[in-house]
N, C-alpha and C positions, 0 to 999 in steps of 0.2 A: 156196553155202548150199543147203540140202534143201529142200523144200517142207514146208511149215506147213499145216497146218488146223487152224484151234479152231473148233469151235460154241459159241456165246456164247449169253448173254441180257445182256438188258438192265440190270438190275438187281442182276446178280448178281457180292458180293462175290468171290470167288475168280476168275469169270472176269479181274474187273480184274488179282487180282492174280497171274496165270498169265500175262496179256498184261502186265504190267509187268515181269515176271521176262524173256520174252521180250524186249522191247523193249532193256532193261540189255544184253541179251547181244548185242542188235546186230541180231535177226532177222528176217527179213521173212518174212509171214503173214500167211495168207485168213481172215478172219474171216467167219464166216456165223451173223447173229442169227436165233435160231430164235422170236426174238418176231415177228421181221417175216412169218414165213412156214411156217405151220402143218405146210406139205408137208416143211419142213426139219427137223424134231423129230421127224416120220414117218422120214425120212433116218437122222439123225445114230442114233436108237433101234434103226436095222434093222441100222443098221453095228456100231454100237459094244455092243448089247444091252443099256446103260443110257441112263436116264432123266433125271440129273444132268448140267446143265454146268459148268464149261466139258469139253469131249473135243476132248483133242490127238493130231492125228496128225505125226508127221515121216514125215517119206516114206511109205509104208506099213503104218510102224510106231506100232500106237495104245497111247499114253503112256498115255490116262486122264484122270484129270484131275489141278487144280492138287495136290493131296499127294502124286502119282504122279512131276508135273514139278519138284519141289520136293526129292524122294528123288532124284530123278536129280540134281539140282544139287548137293545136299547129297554125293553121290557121287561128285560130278565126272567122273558120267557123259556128263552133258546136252550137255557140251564136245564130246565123240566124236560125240554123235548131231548135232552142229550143224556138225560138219566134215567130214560126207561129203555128198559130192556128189549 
């Protein structure tokens, strides 16, 4: 499996449902709430250049967020990026 990152909030509809999509497919991933930790929203903003979460990375490769990992499912892309190494 690849490594995962989403930046999450707390409250927020889509990240649930980005890590639910995730979870169905079996995968394991770093969740980091950028409610818990101001410095983290500074992070996830300076990496990804938006302001909205959730933001997924598989390996190095940043998805976006849930309509981004959703278009990859739908594409049967998401399979490929979840079976490399």
């Amino acid at each position: 499996m690849p490594d995962i990152l989403i930046y999450t909030s707390t409250i927020c509809p889509y990240c649930i449902m980005a890590k639910r999509l995730l979870d169905k497919k079996g995968a394991h991933y770093k969740e980091l709430n950028v409610d818990t930790d101001p410095k983290l929203r500074e992070e996830m903003m300076q990496r990804t250049k938006r302001r909205t979460v959730p933001q997924i990375y598989i390996n190095n490769y940043h998805v976006g967020g849930f309509d981004d990992l959703h278009a990859l499912e739908t594409s049967k892309e998401l399979d490929l990026l979840l079976a490399t190494a």
